[in-house]
Each structure stands twice: as C-alpha cells, then as structure tokens.
TISE-878861 format. One line per field, with one value per residue: residue in three letters; x, y, z of N, C-alpha, C in turn; residue number from 0. Coordinates in nm, 3 decimals. Each point is the difference from the previous one (the first is absolute). Example, Ala and Ser with C-alpha at 12.3 -4.5 7.8 and 13.67 -1.06 7.14 Angstrom:
2
fise <- ALA_SER
n_u <- 1.319_-0.035
n_v <- -0.569_0.105
n_w <- 0.780_-0.072
ca_u <- -0.089_0.082
ca_v <- 0.119_0.119
ca_w <- 0.000_0.006
c_u <- 0.090_-0.077
c_v <- 0.120_0.109
c_w <- 0.000_0.073
pakol <- 0_1
This chain:
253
fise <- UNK_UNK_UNK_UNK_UNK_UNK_UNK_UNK_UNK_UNK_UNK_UNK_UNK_UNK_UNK_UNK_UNK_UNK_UNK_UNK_UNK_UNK_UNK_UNK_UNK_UNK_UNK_UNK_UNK_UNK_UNK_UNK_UNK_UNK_UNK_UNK_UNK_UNK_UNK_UNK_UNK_UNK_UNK_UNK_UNK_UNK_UNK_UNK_UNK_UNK_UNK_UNK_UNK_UNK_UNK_UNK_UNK_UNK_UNK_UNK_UNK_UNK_UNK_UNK_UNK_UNK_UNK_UNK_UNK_UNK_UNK_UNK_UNK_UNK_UNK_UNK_UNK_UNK_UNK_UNK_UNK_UNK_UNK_UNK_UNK_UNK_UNK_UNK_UNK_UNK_UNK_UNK_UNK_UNK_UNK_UNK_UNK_UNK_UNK_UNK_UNK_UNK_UNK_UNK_UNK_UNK_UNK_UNK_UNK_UNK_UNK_UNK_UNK_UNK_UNK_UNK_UNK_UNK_UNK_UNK_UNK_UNK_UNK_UNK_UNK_UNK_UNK_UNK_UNK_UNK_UNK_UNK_UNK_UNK_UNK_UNK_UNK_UNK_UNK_UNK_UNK_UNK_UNK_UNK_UNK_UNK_UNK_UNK_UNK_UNK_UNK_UNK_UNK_UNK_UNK_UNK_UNK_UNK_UNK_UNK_UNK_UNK_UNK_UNK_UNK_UNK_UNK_UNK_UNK_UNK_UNK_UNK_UNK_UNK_UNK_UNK_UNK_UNK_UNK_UNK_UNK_UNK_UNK_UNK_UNK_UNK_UNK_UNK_UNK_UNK_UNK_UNK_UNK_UNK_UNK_UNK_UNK_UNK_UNK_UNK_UNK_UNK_UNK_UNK_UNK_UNK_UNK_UNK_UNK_UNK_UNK_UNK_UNK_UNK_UNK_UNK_UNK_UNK_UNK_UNK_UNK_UNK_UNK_UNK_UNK_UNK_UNK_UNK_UNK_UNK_UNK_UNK_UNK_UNK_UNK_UNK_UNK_UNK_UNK_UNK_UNK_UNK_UNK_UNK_UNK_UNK_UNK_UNK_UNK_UNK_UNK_UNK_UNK
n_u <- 11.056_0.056_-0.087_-0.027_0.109_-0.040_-0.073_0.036_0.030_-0.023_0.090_-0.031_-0.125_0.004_-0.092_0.107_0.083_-0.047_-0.050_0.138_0.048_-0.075_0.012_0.112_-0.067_-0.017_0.055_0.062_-0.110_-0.064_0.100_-0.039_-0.144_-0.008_0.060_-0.047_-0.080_-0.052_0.005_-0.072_0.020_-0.140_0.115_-0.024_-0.123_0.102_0.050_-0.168_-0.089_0.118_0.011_-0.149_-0.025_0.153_-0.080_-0.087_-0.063_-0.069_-0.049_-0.093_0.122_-0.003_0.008_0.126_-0.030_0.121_-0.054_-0.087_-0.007_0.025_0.059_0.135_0.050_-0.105_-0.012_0.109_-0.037_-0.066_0.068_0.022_-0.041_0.016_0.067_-0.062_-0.105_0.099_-0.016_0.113_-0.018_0.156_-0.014_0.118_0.033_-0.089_0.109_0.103_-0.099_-0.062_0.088_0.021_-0.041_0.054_0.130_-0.067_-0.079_0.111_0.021_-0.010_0.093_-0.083_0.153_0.108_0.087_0.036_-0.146_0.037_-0.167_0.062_-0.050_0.023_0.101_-0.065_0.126_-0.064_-0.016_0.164_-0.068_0.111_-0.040_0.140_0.036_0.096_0.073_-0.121_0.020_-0.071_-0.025_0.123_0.021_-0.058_0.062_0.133_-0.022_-0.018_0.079_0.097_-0.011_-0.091_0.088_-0.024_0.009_0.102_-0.076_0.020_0.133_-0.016_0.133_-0.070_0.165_0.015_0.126_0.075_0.017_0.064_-0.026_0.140_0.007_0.011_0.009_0.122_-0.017_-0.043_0.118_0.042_-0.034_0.032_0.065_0.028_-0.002_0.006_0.082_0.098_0.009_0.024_0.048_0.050_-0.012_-0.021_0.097_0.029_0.037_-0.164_-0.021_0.017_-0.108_-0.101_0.059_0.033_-0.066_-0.031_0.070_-0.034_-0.126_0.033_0.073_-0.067_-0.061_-0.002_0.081_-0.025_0.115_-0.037_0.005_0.018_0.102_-0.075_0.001_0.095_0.026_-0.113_0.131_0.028_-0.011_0.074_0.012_0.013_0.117_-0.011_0.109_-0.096_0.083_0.078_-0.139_-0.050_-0.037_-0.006_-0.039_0.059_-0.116_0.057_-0.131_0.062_-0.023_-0.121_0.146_-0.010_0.036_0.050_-0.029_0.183_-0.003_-0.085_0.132
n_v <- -3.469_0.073_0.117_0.038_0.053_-0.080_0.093_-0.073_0.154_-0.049_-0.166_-0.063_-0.052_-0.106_-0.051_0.099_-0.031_-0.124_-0.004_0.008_-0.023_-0.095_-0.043_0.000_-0.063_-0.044_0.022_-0.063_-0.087_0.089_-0.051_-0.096_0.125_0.111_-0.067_-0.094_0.111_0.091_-0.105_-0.045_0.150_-0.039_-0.088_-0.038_-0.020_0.051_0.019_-0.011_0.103_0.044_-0.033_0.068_0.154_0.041_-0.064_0.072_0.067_-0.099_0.062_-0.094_0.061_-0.063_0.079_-0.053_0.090_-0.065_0.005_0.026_0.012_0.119_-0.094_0.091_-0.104_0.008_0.117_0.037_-0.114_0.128_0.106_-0.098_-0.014_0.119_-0.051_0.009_-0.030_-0.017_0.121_-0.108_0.044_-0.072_0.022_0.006_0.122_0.053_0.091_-0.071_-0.076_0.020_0.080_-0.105_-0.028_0.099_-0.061_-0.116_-0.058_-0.054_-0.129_-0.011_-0.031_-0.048_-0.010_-0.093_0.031_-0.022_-0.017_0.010_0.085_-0.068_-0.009_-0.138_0.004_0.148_0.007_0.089_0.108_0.051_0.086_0.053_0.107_0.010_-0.165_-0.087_0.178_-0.011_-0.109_-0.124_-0.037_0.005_-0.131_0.043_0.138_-0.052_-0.095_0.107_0.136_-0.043_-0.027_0.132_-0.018_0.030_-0.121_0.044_0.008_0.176_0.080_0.080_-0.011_0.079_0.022_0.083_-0.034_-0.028_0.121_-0.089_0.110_0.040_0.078_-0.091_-0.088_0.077_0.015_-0.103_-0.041_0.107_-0.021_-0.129_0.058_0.078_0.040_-0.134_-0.063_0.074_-0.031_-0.125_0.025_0.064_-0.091_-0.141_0.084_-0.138_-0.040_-0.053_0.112_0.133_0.005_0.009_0.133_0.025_-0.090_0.082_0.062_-0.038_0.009_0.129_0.075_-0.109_0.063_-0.127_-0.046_0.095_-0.068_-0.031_0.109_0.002_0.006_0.103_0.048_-0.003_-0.026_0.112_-0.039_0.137_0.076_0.007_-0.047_0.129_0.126_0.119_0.092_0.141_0.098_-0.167_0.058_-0.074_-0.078_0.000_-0.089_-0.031_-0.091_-0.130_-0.013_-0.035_0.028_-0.126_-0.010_0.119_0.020_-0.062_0.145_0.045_0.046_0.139_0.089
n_w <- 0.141_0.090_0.007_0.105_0.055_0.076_-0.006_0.066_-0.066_-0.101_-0.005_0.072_-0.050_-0.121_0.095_0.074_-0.076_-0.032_0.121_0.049_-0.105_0.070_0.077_-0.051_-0.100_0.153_0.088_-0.100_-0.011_0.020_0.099_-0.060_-0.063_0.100_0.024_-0.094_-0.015_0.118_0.104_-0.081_0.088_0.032_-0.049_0.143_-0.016_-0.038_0.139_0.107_-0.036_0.020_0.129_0.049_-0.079_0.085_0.117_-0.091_0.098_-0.050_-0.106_0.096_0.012_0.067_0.090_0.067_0.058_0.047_0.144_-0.097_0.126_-0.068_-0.101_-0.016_0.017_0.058_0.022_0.000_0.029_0.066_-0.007_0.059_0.060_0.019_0.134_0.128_-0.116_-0.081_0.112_0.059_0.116_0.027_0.139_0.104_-0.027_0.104_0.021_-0.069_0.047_0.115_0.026_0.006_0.158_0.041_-0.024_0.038_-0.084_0.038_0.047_0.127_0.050_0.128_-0.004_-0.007_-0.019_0.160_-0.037_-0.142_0.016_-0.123_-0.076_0.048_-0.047_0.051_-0.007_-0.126_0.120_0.074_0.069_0.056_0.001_0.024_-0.044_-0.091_0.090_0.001_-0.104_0.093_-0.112_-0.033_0.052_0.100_-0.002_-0.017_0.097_0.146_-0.026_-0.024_0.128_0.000_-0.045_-0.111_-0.030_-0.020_0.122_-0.028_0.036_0.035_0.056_0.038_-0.011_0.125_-0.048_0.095_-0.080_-0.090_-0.014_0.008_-0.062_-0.050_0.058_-0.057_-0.155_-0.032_0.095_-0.067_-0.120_0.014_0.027_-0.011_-0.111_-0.027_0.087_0.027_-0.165_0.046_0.094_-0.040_-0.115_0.031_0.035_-0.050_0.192_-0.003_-0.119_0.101_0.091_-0.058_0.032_0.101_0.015_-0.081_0.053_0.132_-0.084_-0.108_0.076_-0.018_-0.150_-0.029_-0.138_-0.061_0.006_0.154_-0.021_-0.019_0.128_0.055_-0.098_-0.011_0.132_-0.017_-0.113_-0.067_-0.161_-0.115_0.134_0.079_0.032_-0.011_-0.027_0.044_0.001_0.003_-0.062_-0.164_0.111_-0.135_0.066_-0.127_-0.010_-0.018_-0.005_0.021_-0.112_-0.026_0.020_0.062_-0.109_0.101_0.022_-0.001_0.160_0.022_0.046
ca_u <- 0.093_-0.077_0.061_0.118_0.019_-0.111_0.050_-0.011_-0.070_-0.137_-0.100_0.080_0.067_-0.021_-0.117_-0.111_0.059_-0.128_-0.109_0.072_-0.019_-0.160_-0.044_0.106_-0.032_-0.169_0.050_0.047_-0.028_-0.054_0.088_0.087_0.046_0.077_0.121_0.076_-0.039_0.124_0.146_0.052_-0.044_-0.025_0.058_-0.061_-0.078_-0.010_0.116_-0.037_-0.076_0.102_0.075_-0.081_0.028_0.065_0.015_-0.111_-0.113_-0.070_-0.151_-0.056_0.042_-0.050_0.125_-0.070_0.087_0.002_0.055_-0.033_0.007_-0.089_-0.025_0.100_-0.006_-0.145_-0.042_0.159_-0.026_-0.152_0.041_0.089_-0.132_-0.129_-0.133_0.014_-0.095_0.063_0.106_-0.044_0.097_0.002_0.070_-0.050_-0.055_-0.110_-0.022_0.050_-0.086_-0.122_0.099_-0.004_-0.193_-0.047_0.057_-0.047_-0.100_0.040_-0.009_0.063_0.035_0.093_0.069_0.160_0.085_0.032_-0.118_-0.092_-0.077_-0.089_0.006_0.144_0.018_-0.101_0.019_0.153_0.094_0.026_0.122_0.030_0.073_0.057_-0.110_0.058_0.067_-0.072_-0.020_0.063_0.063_-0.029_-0.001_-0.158_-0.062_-0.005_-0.059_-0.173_0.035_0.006_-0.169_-0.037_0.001_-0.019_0.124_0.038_0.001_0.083_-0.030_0.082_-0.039_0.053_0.043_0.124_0.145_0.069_0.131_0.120_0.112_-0.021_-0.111_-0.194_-0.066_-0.019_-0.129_-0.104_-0.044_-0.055_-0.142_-0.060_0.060_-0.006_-0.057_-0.163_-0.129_0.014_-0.085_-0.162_-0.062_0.039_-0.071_-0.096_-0.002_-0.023_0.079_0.038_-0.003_0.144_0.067_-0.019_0.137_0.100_-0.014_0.051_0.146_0.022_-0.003_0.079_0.137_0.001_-0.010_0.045_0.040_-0.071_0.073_-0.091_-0.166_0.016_-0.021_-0.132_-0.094_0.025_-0.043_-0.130_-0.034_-0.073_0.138_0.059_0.058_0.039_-0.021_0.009_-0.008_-0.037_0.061_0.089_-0.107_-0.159_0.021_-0.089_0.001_-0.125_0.030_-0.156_-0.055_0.043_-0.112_0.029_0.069_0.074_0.173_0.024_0.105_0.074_0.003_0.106_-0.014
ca_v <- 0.112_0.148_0.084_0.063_-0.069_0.113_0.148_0.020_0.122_0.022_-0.078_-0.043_-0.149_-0.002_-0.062_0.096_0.100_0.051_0.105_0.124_0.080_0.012_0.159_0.075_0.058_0.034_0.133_0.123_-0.008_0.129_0.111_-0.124_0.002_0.143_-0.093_-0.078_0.105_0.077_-0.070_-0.043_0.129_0.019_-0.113_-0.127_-0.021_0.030_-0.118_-0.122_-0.020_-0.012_-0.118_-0.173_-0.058_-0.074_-0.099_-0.088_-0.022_0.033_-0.035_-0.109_-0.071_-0.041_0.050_0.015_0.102_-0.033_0.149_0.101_0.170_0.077_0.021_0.082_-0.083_-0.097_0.146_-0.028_-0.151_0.000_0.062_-0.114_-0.143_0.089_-0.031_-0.046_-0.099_-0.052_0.030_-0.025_0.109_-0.024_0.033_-0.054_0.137_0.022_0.117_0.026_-0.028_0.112_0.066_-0.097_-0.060_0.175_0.032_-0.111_-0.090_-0.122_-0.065_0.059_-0.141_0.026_-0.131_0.018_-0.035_-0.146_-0.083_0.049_-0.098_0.047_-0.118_-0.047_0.039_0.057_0.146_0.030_0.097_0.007_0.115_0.037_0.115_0.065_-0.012_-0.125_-0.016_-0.001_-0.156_-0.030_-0.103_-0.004_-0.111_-0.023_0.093_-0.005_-0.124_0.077_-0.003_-0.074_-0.078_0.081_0.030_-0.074_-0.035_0.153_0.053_0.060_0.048_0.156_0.022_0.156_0.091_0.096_-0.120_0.087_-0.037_-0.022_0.092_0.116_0.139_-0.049_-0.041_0.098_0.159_-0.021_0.019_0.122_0.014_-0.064_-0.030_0.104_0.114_0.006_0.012_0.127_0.114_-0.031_0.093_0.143_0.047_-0.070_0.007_-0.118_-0.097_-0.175_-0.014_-0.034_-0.119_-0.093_0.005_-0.078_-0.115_-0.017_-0.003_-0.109_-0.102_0.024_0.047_-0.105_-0.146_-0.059_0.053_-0.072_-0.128_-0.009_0.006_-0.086_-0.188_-0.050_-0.004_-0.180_-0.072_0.004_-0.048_0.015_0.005_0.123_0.100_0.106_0.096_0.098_0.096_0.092_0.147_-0.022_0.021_-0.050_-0.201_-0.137_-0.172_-0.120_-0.161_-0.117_-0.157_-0.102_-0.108_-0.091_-0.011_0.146_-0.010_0.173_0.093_0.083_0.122_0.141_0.040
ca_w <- 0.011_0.066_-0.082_0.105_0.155_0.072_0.032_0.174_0.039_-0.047_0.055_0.111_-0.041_-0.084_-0.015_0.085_-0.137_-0.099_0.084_-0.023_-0.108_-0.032_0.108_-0.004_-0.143_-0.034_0.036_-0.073_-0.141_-0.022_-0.074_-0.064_-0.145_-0.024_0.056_-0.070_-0.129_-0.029_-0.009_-0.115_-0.111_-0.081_-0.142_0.010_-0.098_-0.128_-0.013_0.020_-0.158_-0.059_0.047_-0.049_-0.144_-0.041_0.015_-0.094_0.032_-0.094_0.039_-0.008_0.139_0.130_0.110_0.157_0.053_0.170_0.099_-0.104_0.052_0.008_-0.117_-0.075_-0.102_-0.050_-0.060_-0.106_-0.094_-0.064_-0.126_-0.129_0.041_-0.046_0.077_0.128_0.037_0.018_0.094_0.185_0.070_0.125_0.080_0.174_0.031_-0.017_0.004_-0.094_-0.087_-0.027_-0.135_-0.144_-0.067_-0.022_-0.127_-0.107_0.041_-0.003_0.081_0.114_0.060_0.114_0.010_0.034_-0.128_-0.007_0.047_-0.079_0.007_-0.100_-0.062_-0.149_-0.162_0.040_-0.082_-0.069_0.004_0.101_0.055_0.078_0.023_0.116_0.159_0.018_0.084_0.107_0.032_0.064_-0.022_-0.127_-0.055_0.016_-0.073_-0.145_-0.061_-0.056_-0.158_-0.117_-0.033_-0.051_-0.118_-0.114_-0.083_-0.107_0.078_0.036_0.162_0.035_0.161_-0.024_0.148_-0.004_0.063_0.050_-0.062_0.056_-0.050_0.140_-0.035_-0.090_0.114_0.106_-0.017_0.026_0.150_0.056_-0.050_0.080_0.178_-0.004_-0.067_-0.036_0.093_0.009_-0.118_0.000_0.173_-0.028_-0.065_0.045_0.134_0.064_-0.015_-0.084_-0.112_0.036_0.090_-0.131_-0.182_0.090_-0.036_-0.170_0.009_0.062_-0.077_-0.056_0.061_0.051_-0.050_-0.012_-0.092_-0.079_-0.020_0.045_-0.047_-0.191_0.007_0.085_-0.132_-0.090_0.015_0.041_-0.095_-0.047_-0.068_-0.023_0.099_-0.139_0.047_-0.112_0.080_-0.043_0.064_0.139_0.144_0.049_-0.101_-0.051_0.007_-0.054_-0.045_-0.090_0.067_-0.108_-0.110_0.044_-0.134_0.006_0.077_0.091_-0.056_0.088_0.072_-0.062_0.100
c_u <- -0.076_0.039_0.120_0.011_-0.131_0.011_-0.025_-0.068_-0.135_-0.119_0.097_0.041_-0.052_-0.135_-0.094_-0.004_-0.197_-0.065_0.096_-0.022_-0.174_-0.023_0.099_-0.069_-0.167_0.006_0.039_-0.047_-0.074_0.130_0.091_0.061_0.064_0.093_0.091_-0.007_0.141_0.153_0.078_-0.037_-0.094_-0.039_-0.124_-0.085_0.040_0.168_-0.090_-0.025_0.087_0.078_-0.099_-0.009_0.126_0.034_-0.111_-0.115_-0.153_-0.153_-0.058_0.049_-0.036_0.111_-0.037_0.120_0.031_0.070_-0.053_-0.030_-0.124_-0.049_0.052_0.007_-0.089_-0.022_0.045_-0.053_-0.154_0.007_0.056_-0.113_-0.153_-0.130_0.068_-0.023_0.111_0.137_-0.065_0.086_-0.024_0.096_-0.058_-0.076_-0.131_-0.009_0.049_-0.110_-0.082_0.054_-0.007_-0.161_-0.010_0.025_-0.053_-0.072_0.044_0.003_0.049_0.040_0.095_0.081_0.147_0.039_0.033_-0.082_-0.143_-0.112_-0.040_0.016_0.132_-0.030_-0.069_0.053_0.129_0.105_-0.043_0.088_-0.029_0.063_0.045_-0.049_0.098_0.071_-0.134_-0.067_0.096_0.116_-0.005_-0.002_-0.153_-0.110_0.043_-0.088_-0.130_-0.027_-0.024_-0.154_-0.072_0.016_-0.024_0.076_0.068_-0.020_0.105_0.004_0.088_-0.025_0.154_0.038_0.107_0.079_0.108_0.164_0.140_0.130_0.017_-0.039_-0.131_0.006_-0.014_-0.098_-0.101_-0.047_-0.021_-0.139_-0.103_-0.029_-0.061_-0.054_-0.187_-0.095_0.014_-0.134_-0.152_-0.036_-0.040_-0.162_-0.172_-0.044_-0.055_0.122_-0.019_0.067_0.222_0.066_0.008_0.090_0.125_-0.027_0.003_0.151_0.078_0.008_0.083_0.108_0.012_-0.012_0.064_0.088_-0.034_-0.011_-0.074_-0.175_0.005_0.051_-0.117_-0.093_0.028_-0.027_-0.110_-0.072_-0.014_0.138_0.003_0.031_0.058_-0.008_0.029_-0.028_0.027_0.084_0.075_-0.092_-0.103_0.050_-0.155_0.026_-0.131_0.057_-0.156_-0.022_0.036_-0.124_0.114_0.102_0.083_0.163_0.091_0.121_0.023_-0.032_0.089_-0.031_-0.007
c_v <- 0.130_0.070_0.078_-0.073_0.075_0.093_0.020_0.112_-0.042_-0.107_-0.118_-0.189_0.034_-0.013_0.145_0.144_0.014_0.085_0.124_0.043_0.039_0.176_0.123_0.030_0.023_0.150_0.121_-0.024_0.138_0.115_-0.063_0.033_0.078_0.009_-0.021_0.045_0.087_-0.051_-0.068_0.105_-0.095_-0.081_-0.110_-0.011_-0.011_-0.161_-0.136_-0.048_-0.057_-0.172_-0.123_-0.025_-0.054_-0.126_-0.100_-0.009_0.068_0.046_-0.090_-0.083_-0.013_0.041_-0.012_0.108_-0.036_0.126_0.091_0.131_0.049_-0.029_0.003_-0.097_-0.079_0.138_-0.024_-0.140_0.017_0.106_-0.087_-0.116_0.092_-0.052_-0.053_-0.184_-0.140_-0.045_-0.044_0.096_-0.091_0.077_-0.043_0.145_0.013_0.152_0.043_-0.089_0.094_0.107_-0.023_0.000_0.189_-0.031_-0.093_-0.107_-0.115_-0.067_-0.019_-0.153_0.066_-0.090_0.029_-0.066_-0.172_-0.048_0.074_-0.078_0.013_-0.185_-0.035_0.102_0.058_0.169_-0.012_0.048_0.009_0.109_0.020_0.146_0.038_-0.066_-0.122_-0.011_-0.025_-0.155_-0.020_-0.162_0.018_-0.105_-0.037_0.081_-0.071_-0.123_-0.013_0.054_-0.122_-0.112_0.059_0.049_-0.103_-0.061_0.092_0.121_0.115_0.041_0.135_0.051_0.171_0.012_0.080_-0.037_0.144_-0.031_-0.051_0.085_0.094_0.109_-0.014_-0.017_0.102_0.102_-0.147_-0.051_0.137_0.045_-0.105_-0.037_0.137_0.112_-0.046_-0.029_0.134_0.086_-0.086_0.000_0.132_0.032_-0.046_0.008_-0.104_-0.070_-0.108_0.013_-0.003_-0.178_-0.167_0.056_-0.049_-0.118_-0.072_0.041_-0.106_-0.164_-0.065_-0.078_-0.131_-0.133_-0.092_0.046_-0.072_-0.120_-0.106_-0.021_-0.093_-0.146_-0.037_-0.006_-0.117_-0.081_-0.077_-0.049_0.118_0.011_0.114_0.145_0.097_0.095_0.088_0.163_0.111_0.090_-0.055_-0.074_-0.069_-0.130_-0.011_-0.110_-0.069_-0.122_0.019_-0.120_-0.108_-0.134_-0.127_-0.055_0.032_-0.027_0.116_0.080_0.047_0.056_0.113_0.048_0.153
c_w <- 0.029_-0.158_0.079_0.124_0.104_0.074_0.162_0.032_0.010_0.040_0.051_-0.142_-0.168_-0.010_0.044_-0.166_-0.084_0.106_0.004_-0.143_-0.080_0.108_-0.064_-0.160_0.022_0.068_-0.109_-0.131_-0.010_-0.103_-0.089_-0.145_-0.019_0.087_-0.091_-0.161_-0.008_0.055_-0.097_-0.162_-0.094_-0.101_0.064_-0.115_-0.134_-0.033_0.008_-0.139_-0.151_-0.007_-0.058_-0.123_-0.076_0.018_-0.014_0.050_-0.097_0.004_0.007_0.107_0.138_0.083_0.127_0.038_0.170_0.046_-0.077_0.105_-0.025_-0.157_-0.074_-0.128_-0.075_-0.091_-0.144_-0.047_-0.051_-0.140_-0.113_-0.033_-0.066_0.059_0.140_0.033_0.008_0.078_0.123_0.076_0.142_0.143_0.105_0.043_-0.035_-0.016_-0.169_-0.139_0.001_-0.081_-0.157_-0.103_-0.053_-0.199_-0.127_0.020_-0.026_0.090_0.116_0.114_0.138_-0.013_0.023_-0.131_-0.013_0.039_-0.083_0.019_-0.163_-0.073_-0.131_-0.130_-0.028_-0.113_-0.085_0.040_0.168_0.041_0.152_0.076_0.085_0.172_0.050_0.121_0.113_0.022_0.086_-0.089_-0.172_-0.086_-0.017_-0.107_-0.150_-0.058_-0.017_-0.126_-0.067_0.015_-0.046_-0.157_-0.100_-0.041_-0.097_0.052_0.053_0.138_-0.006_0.107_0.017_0.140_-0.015_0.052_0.031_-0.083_0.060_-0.018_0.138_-0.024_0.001_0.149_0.152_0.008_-0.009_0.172_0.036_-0.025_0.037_0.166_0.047_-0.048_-0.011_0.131_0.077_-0.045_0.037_0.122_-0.079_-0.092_0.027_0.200_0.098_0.029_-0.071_-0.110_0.008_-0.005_-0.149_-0.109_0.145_-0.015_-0.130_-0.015_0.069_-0.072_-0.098_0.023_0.092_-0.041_-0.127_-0.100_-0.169_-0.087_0.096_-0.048_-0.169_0.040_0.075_-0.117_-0.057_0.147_0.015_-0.134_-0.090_-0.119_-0.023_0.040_-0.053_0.139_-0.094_0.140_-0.077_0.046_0.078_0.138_0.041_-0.113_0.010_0.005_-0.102_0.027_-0.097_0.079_-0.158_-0.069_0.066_-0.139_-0.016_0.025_0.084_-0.032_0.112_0.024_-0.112_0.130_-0.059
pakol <- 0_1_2_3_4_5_6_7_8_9_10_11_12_13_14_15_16_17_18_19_20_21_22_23_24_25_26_27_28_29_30_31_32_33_34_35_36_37_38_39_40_41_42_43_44_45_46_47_48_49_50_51_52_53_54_55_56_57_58_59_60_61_62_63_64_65_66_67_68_69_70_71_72_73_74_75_76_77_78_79_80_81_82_83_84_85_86_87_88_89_90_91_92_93_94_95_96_97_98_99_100_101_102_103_104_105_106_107_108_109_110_111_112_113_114_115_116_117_118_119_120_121_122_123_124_125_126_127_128_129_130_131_132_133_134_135_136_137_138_139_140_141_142_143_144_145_146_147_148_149_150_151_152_153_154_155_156_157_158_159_160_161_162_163_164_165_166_167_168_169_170_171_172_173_174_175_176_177_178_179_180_181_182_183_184_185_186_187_188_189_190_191_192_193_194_195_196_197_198_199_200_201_202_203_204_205_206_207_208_209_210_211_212_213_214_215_216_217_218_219_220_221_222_223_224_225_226_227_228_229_230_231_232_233_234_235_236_237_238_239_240_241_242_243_244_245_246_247_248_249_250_251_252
C-alpha cells in the first residue's frame, strides 16, 4: 500500500518517488531546522521529548531512529537515553545526515525504510518522525520494522494528519498550502526549502487515512496498534513486536 496516490507533479511512477524525494530533502536539508522550529512555534523539541517518554522509551535502550532527518528526534531520545551511543540514525538523504552527524555521536546508516540494512531483533525501540508519507510501501516498511525489533519490541512512528472537520481542515490547508511555504521563501530565501514545505503539504493532503496505516501495522504482524492524537493534529502510531506467547490485543484507534 502507497502511503499516497503518486504525485504526477513531482515524479512521473512509484519507483521514480525514493530519487525524487532524496534530491528534494538533500536540497533543503540546510534550512531544515529553522523551518520546522519556528513552523511549529517552536513546541517541536519539547513535544518530541515528551512523546518518547510517554511511550516508554528508556535508558539502556537500543533505538533505531528511520528517515531520522536532520536528527530532531534521535536529539530528544539522547536527553532520555543520557547518551547517543545507543542510538542508530537511519535515512536515504545524504544531505539531511550530514546535518545529523553536526548534533550527536551516534550512529549513522545510509538506507530506506523498506530495505533496512541492519540486523534481526537488533533494538528496543523504534521511531519514526514525520517521514511515513515519503515510503514508498508501507506494508514493506512495517515488516522491516517489526524484523528489526526485539521481541517486546516498541515502535512510535510521529505525523501530522490532516483533520477531518471543515474548519479544522480549512485553517489547516491555509497554513499548510499556503501560508508556510509562503513564510519559508520569505524567511530562508530559498526556493528548495519552499519547494520541500509544498511537498510536505502535498503529502499530507494526500495520504492515506489513519485507519489504513494501523491495518498495515497488524499486518506486518506487529500488536497493539494504538493511534493516539494530540491538538486534533499530530497521531502517534505505537505497536509492540509481540514475545513469543504473547496473546494479541485490539487495535485503539
């Protein structure tokens, strides 16, 4: 399953989407943080930092962070972890790692979500930030997941879902469609950095619904599927890699 239908503007088949979005974030990874600092006033850091501890990520734990960007979230899991050493940071971007390698000494993996090169049952903990609309398959990405993880194994995968309400959805196509790549020509005076928050709206505003994404989690095997949403605006998606034994629990949507 796509995360979205493919965006014709942008790249002509599904297969041509990883080199389009690799050039399109290696382009604007420079203006990536102060981008996404002051578009989201601000709260990022202090909402990432927030989310992993509620969703249990501990000291001692082993994390692989996929699409990890520039960091944002490996940063936020090293204040909780009180160390880097135990953090892998993977992405297809070579421009948005070198970014990354500036902020922590953790471990660095060129790779795609659905073709992790890392080894079985390899980490406690699994996140994902803000990147799920850019796989090309999510059935693929999730089973990668779930190989990867530990048996008991958690996963938190963070995005911004476009509300189903008509107001909500209308001030958030204006602020997204509109107002921010507007303010980020304006302020960063770069088309890419433009041209990469248009394409983060596009995504959006295109993809699947989140009912979708939680049966691609169970199918990929994993349980206790769980979305949980913040302000109307931002779903958290957990599961667990299930102990061999394990009896399975309902999806909460």
């Amino acid at each position: 399953m796509l995360p979205h239908p493919t965006l014709a503007t942008r790249y002509a088949t599904p297969e041509a989407k990883p080199e389009y979005v690799n050039r399109l974030f290696d382009r604007g990874a420079k203006h990536y943080d102060a981008v996404v600092d002051w578009g989201f006033l601000r709260s990022g850091a202090s909402y990432r930092r927030w989310s992993l501890q509620q969703h249990g990520l501990l000291p001692g734990d082993h994390l692989l962070d996929v699409a990890c960007g520039t960091g944002l979230v490996a940063v936020a899991a090293a204040k909780i972890l009180h160390t880097a050493d135990n953090i892998t940071c993977l992405d297809a971007s070579t421009g948005m790692l070198d970014v990354a390698r500036t902020k922590l000494a953790a471990r660095f993996v060129l790779g795609r979500a659905e073709q992790l090169p890392l080894p079985d049952q390899a980490f406690d903990f699994l996140t994902m930030g803000y990147a799920l609309r850019h796989v090309t398959s999510l059935e693929d990405t999730f089973r990668e997941f779930h190989r990867v993880l530990k048996p008991g194994g958690k996963l938190l995968i963070l995005e911004v879902t476009k509300p189903t309400g008509r107001l909500a959805g209308f001030f958030f196509r204006l602020y997204f469609r509109h107002l921010y790549p507007l303010l980020t020509r304006l302020f960063t005076r770069s088309d890419d950095a433009r041209d990469m928050m248009r394409y983060y709206w596009e995504t959006m505003d295109a993809c699947v619904p989140p009912a979708l994404v939680l049966a691609a989690l169970q199918s990929a095997g994993l349980t206790e599927t769980k979305r949980n949403t913040v302000l109307g605006l931002f779903s958290e998606y957990t599961a667990v890699k299930a102990r061999p034994g394990d009896l399975p629990l309902p999806t909460e949507f």
